[in-house]
LUMDO-434448 format. One line per field, with one value per atom (N, C-alpha, C): residue in one letter; chain; x, y, z. Coordinates in pm, 1 decimal. Layout:
// LUMDO-434448
rest c(A | ...)
kette c(A | ...)
u c(X | ...)
v c(Y | ...)
w c(Z | ...)
// end
This chain:
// LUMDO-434448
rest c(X | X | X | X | X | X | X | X | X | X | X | X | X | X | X | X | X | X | X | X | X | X | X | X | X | X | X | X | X | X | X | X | X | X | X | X | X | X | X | X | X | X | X | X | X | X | X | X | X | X | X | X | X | X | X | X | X | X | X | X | X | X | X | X | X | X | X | X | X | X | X | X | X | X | X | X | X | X | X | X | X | X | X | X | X | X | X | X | X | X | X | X | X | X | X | X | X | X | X | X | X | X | X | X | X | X | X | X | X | X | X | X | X | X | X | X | X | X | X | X | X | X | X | X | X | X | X | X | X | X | X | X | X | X | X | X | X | X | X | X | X | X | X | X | X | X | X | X | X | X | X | X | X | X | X | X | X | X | X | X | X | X | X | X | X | X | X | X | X | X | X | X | X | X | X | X | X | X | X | X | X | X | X | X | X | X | X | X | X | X | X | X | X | X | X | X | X | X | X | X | X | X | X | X | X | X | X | X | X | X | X | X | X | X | X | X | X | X | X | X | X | X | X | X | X | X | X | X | X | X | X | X | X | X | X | X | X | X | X | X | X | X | X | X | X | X | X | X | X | X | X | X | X | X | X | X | X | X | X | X | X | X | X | X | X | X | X | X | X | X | X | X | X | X | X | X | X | X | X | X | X | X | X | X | X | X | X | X | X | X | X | X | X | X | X | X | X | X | X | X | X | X | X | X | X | X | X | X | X | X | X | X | X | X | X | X | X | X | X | X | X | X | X | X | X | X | X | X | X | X | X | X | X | X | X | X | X | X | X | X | X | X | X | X | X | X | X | X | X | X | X | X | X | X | X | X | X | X | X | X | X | X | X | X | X | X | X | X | X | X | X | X | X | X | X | X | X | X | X | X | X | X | X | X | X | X | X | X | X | X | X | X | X | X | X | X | X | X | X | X | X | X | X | X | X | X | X | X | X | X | X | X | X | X | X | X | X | X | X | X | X | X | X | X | X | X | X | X | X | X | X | X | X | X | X | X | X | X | X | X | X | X | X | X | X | X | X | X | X | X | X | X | X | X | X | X | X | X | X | X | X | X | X | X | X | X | X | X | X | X | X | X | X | X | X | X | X | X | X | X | X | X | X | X | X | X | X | X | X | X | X | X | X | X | X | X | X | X | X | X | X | X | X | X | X | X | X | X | X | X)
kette c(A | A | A | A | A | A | A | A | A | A | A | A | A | A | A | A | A | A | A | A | A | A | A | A | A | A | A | A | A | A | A | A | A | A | A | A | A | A | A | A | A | A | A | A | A | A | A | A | A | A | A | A | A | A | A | A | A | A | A | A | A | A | A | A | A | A | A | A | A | A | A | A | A | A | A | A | A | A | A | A | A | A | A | A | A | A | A | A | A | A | A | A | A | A | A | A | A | A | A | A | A | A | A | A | A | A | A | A | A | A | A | A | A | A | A | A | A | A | A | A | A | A | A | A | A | A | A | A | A | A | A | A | A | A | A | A | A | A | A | A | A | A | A | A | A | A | A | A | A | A | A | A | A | A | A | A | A | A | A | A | A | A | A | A | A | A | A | A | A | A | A | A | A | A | A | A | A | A | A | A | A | A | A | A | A | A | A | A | A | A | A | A | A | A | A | A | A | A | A | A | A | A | A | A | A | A | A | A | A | A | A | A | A | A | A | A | A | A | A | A | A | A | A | A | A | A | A | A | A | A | A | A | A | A | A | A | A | A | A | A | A | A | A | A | A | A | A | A | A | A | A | A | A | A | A | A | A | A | A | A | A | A | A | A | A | A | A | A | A | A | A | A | A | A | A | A | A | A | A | A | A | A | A | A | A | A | A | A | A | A | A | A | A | A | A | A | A | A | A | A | A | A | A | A | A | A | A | A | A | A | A | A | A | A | A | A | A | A | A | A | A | A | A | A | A | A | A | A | A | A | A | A | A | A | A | A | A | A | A | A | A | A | A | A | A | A | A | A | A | A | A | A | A | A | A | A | A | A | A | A | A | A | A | A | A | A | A | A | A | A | A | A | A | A | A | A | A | A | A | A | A | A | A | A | A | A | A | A | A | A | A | A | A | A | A | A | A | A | A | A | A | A | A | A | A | A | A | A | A | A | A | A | A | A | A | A | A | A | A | A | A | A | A | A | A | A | A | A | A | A | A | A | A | A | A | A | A | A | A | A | A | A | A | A | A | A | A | A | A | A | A | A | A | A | A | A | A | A | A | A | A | A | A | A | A | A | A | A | A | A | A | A | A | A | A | A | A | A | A | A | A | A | A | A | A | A | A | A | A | A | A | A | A | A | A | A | A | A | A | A | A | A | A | A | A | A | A | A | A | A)
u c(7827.5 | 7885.3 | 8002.7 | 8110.4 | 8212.1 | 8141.1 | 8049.4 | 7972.1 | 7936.7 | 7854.8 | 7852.9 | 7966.7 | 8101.5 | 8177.4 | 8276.9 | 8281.0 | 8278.3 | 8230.7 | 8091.5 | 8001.7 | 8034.6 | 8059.5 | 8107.9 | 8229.4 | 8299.7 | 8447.5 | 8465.7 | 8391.8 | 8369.6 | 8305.9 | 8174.2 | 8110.6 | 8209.7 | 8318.8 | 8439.8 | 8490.9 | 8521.9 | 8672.8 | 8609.6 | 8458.6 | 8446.6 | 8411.7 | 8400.2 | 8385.9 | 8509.4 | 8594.8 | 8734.9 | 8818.4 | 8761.9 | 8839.4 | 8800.4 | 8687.5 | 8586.6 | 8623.4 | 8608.7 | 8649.0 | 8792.7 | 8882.2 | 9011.4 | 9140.4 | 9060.6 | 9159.6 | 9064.0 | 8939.9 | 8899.5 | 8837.1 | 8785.2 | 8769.7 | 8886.2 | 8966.5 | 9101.8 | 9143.2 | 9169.4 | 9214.4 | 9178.3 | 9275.3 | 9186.2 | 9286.3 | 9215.8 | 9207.3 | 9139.2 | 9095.4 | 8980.1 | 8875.1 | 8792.7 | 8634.3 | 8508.7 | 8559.1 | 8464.2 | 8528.8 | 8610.2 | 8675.6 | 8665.1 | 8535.1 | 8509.3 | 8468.5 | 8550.5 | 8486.0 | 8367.2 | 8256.5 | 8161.1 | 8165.3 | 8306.4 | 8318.8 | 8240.4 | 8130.4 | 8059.5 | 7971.1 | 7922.0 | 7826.2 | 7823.0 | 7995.7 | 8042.3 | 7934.7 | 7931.2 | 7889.7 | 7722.3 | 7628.5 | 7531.3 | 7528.0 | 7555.1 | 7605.3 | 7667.2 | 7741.1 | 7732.1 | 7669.8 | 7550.3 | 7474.2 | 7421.8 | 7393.3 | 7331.9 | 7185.8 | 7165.4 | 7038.6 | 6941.0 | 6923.0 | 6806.4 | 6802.4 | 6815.1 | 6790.8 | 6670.3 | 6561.2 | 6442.0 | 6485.5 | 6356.5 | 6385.9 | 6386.9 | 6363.6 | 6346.5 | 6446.8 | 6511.1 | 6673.3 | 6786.6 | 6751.8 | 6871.9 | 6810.1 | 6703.4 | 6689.0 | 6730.1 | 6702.7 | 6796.1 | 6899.0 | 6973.0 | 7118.0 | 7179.5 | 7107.0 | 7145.3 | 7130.3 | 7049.0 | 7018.3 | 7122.6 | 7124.6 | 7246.4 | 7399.8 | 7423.3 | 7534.9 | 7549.2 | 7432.0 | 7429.4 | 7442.4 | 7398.7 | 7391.0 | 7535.1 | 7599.6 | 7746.8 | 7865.4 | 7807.9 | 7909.7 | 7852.5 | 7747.0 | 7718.6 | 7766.3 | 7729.2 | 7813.0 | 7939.8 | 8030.5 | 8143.6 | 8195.2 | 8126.2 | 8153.7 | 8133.2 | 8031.3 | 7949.4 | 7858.5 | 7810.1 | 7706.2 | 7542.0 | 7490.4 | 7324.7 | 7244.3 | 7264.6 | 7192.5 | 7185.4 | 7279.0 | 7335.5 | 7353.4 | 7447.4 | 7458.0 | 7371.0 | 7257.7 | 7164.7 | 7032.1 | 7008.0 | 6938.6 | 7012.8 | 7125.3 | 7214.0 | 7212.1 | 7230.9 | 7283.7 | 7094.3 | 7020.3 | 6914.4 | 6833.6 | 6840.0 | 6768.9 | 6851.3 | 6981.1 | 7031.0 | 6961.9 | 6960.3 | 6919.6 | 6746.3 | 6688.5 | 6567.6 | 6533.7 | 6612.8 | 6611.1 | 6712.3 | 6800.9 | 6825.9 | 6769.3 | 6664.6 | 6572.0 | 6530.9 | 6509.0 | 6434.6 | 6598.3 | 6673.7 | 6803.7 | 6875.7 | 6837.0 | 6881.9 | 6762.7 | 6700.9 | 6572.8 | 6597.0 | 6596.0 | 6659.1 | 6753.9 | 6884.7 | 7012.2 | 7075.6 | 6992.5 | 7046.0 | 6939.8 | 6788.0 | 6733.5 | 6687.4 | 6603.3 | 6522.0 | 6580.3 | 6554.9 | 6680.3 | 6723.1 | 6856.2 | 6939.1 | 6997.3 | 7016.8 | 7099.1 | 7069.6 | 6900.3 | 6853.2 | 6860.1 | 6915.4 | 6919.0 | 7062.3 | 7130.0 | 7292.0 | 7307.1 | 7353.6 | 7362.1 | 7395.2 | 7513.7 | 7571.2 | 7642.6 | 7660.3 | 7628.4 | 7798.1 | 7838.7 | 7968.6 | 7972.3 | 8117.1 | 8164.0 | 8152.5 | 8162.6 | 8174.8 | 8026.0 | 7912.1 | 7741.1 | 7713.1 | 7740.3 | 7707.4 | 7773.3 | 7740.3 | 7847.6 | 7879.7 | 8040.3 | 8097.8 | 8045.2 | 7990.8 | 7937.1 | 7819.4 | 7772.9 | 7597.7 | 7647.3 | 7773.1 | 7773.8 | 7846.1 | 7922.8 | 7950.6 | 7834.7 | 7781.3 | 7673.6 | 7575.8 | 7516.2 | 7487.2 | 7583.6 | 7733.9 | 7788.9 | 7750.8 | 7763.3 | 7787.1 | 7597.1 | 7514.4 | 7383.3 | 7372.2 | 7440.9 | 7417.7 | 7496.4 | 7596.4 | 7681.2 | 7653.8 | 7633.6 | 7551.3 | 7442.1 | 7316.6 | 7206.9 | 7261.7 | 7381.5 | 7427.5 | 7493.6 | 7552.3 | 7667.1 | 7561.1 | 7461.9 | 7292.5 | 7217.9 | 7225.3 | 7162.3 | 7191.1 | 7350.6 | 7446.2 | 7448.9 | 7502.3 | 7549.2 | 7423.1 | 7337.6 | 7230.0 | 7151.5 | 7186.6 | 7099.6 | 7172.6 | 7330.8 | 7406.8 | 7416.8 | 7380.9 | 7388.3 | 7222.2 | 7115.3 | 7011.0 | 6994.0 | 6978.9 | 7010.4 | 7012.7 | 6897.0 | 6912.8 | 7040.1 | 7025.1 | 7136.0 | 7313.8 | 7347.0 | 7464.2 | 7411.8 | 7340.7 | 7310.2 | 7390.0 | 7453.4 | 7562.6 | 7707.1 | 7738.7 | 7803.5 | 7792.3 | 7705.1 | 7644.2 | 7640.8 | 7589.2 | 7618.5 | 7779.9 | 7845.3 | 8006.2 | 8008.6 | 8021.8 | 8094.5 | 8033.1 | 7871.2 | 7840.3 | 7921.4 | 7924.9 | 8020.3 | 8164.1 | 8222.7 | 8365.4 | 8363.5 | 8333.1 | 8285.7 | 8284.8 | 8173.7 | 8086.4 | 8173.1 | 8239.5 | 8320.2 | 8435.4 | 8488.0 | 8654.5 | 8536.9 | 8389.2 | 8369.0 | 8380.3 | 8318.1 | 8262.2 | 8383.0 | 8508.4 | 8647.1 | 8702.2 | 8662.3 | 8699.6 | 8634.6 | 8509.7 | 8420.3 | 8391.7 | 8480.5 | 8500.1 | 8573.6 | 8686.3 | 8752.8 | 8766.0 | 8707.2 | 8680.0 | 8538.0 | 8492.3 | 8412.8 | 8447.4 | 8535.1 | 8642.6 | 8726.1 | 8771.4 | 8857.8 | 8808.2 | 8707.2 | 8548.3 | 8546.2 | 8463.2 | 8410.0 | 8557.9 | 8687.1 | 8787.3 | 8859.5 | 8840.8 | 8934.9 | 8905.3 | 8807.7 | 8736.1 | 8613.8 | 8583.4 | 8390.2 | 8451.7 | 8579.6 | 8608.9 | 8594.2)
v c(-727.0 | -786.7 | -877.4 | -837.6 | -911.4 | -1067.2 | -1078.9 | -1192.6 | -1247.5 | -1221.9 | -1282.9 | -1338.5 | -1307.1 | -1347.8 | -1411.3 | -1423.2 | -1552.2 | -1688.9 | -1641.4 | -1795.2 | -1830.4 | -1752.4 | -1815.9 | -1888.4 | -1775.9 | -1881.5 | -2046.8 | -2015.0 | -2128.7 | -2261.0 | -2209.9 | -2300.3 | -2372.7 | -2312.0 | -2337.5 | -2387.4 | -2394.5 | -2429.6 | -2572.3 | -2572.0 | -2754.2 | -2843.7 | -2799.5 | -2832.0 | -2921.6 | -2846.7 | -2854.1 | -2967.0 | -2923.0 | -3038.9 | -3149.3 | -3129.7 | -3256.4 | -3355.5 | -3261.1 | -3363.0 | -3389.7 | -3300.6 | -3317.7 | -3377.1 | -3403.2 | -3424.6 | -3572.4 | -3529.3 | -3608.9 | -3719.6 | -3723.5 | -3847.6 | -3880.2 | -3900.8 | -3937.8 | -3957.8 | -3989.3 | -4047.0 | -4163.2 | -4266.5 | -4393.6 | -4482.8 | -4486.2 | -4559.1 | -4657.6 | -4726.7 | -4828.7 | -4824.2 | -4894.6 | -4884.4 | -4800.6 | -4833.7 | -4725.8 | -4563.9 | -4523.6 | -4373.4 | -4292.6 | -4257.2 | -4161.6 | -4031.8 | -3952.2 | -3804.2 | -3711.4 | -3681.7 | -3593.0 | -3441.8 | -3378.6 | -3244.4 | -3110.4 | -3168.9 | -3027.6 | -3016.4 | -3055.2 | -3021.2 | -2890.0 | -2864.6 | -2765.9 | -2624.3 | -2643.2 | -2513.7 | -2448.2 | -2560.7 | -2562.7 | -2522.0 | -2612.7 | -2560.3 | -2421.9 | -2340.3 | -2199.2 | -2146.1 | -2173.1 | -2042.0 | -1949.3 | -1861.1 | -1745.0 | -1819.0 | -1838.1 | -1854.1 | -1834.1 | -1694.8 | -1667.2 | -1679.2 | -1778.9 | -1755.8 | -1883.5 | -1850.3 | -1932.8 | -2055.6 | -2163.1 | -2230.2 | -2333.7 | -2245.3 | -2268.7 | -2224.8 | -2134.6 | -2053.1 | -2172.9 | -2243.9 | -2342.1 | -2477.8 | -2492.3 | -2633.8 | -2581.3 | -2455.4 | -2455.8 | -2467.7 | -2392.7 | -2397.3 | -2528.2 | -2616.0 | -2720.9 | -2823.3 | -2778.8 | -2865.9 | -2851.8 | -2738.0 | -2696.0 | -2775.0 | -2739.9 | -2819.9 | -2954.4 | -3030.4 | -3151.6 | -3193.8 | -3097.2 | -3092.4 | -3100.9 | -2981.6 | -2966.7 | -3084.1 | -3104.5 | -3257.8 | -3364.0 | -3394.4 | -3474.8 | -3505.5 | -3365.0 | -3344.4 | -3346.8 | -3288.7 | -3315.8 | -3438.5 | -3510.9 | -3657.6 | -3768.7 | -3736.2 | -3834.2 | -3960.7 | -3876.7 | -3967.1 | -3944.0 | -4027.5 | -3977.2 | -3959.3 | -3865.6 | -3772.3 | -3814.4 | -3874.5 | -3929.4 | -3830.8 | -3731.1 | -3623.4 | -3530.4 | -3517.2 | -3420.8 | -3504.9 | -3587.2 | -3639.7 | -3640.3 | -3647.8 | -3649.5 | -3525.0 | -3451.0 | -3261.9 | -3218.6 | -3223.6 | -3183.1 | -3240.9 | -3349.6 | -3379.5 | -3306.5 | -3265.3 | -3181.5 | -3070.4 | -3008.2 | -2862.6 | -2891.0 | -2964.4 | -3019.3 | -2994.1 | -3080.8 | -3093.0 | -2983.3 | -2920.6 | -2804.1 | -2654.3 | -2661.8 | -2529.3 | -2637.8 | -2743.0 | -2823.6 | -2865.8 | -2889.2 | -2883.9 | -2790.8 | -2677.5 | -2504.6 | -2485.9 | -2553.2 | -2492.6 | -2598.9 | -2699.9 | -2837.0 | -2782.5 | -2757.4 | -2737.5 | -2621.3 | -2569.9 | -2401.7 | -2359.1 | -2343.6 | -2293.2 | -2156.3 | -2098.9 | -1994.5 | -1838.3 | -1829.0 | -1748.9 | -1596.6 | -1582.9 | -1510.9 | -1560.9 | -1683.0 | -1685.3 | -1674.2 | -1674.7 | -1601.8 | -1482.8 | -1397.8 | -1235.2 | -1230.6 | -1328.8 | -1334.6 | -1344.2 | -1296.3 | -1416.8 | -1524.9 | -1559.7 | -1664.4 | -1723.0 | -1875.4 | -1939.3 | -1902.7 | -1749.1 | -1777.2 | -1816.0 | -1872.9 | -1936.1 | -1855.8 | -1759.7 | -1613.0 | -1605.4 | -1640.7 | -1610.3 | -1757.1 | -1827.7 | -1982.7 | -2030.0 | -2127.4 | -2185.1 | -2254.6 | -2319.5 | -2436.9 | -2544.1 | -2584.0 | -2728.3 | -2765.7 | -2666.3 | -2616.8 | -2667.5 | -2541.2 | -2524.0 | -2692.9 | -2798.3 | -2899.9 | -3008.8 | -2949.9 | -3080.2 | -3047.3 | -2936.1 | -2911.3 | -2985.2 | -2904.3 | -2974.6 | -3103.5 | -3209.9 | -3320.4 | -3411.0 | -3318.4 | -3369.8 | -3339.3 | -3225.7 | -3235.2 | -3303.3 | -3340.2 | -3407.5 | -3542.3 | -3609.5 | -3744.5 | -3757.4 | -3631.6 | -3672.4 | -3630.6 | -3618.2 | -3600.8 | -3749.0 | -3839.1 | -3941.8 | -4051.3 | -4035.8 | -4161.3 | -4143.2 | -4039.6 | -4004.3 | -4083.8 | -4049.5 | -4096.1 | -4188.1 | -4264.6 | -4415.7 | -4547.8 | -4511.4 | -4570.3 | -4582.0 | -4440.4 | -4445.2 | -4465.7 | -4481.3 | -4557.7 | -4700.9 | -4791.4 | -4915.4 | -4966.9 | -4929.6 | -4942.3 | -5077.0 | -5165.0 | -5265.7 | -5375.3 | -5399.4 | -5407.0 | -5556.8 | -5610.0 | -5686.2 | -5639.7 | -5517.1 | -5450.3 | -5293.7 | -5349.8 | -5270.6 | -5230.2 | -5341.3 | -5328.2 | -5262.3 | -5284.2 | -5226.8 | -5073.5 | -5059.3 | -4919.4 | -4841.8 | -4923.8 | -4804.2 | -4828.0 | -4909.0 | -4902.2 | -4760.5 | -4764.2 | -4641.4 | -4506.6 | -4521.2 | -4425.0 | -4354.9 | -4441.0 | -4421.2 | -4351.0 | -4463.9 | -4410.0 | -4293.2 | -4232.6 | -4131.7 | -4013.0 | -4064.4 | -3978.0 | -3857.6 | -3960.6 | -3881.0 | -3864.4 | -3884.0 | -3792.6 | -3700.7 | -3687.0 | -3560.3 | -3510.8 | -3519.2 | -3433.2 | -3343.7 | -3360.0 | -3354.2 | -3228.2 | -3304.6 | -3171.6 | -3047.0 | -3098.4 | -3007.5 | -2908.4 | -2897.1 | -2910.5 | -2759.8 | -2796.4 | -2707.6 | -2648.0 | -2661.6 | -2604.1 | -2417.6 | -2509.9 | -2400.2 | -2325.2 | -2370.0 | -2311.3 | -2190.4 | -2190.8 | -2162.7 | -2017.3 | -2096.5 | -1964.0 | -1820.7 | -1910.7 | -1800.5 | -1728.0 | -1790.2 | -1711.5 | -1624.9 | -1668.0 | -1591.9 | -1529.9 | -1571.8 | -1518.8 | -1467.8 | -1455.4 | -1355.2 | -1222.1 | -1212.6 | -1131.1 | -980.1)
w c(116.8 | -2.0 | 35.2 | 146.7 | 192.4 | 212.7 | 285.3 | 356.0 | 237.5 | 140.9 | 12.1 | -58.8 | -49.5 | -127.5 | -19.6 | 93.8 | 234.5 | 235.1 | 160.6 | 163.8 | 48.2 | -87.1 | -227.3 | -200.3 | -113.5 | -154.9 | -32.3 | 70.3 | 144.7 | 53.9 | -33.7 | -124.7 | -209.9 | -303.7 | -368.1 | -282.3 | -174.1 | -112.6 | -67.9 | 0.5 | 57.5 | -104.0 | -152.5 | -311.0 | -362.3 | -370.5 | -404.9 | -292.1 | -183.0 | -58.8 | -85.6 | -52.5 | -83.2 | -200.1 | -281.9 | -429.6 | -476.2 | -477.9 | -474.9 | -356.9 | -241.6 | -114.0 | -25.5 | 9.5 | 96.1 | 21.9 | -110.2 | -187.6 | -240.0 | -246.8 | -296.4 | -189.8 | -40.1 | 92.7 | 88.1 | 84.4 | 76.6 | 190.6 | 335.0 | 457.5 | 478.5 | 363.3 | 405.6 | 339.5 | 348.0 | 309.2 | 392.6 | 469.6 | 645.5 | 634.2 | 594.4 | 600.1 | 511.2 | 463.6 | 366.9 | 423.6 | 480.3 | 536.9 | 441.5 | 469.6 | 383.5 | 464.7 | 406.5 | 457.3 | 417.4 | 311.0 | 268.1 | 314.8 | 416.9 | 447.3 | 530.5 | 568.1 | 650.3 | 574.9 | 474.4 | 422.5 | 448.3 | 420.7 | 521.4 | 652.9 | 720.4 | 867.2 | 899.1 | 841.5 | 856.8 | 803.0 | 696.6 | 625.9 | 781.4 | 721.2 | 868.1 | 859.9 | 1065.5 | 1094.1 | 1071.4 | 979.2 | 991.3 | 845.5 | 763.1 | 641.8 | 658.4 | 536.3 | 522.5 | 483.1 | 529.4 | 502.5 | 343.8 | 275.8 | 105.8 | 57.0 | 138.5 | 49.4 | 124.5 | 251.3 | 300.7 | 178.6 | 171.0 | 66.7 | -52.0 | -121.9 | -236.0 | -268.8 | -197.8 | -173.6 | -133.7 | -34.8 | -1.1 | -184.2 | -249.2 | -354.9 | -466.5 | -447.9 | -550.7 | -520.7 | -354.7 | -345.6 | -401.6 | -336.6 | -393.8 | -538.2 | -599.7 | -745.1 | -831.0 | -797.7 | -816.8 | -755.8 | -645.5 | -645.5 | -693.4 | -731.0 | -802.2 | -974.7 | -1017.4 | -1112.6 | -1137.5 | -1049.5 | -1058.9 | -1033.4 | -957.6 | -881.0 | -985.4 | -1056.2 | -1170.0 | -1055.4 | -953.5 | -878.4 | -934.7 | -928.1 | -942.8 | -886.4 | -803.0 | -707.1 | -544.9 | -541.5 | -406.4 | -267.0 | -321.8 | -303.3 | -263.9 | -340.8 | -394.7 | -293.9 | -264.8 | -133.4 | 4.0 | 7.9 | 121.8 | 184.0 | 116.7 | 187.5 | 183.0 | 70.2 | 84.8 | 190.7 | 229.5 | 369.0 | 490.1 | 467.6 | 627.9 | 617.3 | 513.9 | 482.9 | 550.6 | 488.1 | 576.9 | 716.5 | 770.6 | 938.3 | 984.7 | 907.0 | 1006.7 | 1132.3 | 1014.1 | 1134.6 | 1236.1 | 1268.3 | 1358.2 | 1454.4 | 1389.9 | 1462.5 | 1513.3 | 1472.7 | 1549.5 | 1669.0 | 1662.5 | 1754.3 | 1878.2 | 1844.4 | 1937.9 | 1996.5 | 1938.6 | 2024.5 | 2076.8 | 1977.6 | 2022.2 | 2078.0 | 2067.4 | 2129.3 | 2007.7 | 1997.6 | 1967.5 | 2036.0 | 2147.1 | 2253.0 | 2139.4 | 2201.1 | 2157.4 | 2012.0 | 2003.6 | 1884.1 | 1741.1 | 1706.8 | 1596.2 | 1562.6 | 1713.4 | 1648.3 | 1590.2 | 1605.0 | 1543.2 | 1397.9 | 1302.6 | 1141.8 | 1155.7 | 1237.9 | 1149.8 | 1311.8 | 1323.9 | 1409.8 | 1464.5 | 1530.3 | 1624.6 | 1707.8 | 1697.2 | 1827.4 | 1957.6 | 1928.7 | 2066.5 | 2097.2 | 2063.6 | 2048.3 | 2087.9 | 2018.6 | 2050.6 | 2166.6 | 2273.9 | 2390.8 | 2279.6 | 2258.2 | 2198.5 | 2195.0 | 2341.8 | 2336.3 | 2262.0 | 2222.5 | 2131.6 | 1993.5 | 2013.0 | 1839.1 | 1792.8 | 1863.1 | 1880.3 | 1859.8 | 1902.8 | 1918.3 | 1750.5 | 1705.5 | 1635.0 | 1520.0 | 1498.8 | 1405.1 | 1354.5 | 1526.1 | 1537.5 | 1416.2 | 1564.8 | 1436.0 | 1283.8 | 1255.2 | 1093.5 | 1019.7 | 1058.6 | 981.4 | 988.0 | 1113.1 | 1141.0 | 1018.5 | 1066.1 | 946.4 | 783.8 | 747.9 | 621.5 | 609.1 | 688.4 | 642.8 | 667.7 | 817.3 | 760.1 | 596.3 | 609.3 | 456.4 | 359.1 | 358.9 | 252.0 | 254.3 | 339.6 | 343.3 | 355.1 | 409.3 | 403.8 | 234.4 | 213.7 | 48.5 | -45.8 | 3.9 | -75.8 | -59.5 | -7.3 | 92.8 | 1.5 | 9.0 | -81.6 | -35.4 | 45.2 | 108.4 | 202.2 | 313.4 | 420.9 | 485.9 | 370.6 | 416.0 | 449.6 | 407.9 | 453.9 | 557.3 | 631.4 | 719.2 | 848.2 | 882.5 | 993.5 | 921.4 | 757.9 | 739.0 | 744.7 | 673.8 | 617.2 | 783.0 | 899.6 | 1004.3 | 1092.3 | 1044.9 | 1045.5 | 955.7 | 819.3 | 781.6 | 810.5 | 878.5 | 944.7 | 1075.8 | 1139.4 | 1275.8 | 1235.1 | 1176.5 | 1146.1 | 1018.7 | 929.8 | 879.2 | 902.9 | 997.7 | 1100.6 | 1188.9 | 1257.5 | 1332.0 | 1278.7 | 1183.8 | 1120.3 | 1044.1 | 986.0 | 927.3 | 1009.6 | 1133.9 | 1238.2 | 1276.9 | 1291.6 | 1359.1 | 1257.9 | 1109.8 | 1003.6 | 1000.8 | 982.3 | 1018.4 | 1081.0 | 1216.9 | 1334.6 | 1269.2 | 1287.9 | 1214.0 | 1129.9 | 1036.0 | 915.8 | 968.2 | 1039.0 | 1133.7 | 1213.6 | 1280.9 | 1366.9 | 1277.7 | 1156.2 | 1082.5 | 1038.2 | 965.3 | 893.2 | 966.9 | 1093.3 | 1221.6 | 1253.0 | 1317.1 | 1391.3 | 1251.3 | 1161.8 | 1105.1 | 942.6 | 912.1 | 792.4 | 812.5 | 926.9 | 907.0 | 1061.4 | 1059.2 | 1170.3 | 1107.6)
// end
């Protein structure tokens, strides 16, 4: 039950960042961090893959709603939730780390759980920015704010995972 109400309040909390802190940062046109995806990225491994697309749908749903986007969101996170079992199997490997729940740092090498971060958040800000871009003539833009994005999510992200695992699922 603790673990249930871990992932609720994580769900609330990139919710709340997200919408109250990291959309309201305004560095430019290229610097939009997409920090929820953090929440995906820790569901436990071994959950199916119809309970990560729901959940992933829902997220999308709720910031959309709250955002007043039209379903921007709700294609963005639902395609990570997508390619994630194919991205745990890629980087992590099948191995040991499915008998784990939930992707620790102490179970995972860092550089795994790094690189993982790094691909889901990548295929969350291509998602985004591309299907926000709708476009091919701002295509060099659209993978500018991919890049730069990309990597300040990745960095939050970063930590935000860091944060979870060391000090809230102990």
């Amino acid at each position: 039950m603790k673990r249930y109400l871990s992932f609720a309040m994580l769900f609330v909390a990139v919710v709340l960042l997200q919408i109250y802190l990291f959309d309201n940062i305004s560095l430019g046109i290229y610097f939009h961090p997409l920090i929820y995806s953090a929440f995906i990225i820790l569901l436990p491994l071994k959950y199916n893959s119809g309970a990560v697309l729901l959940l992933s749908a829902f997220l999308g749903f709720v910031m959309d709603w709250l955002t007043g986007m039209a379903g921007l969101n709700v294609i963005a996170i639902t395609t990570a939730g997508f390619v994630r079992p194919l991205l745990i199997k890629l980087i992590c490997g099948y191995g040991g780390v499915l008998s784990e729940p939930i992707p620790m740092i102490n179970r995972v090498a860092p550089k795994r759980l790094l690189m993982y971060i790094a691909a889901m958040v990548m295929v969350h800000c291509s998602t985004y920015f591309l299907v926000e871009s709708l476009s091919l003539m701002h295509v060099m833009h659209a993978l500018l704010r991919i890049v730069v994005s990309g990597v300040a999510s990745i960095l939050v992200v970063w930590y935000i995972v860091r944060l979870f695992l060391d000090k809230i699922m102990r």
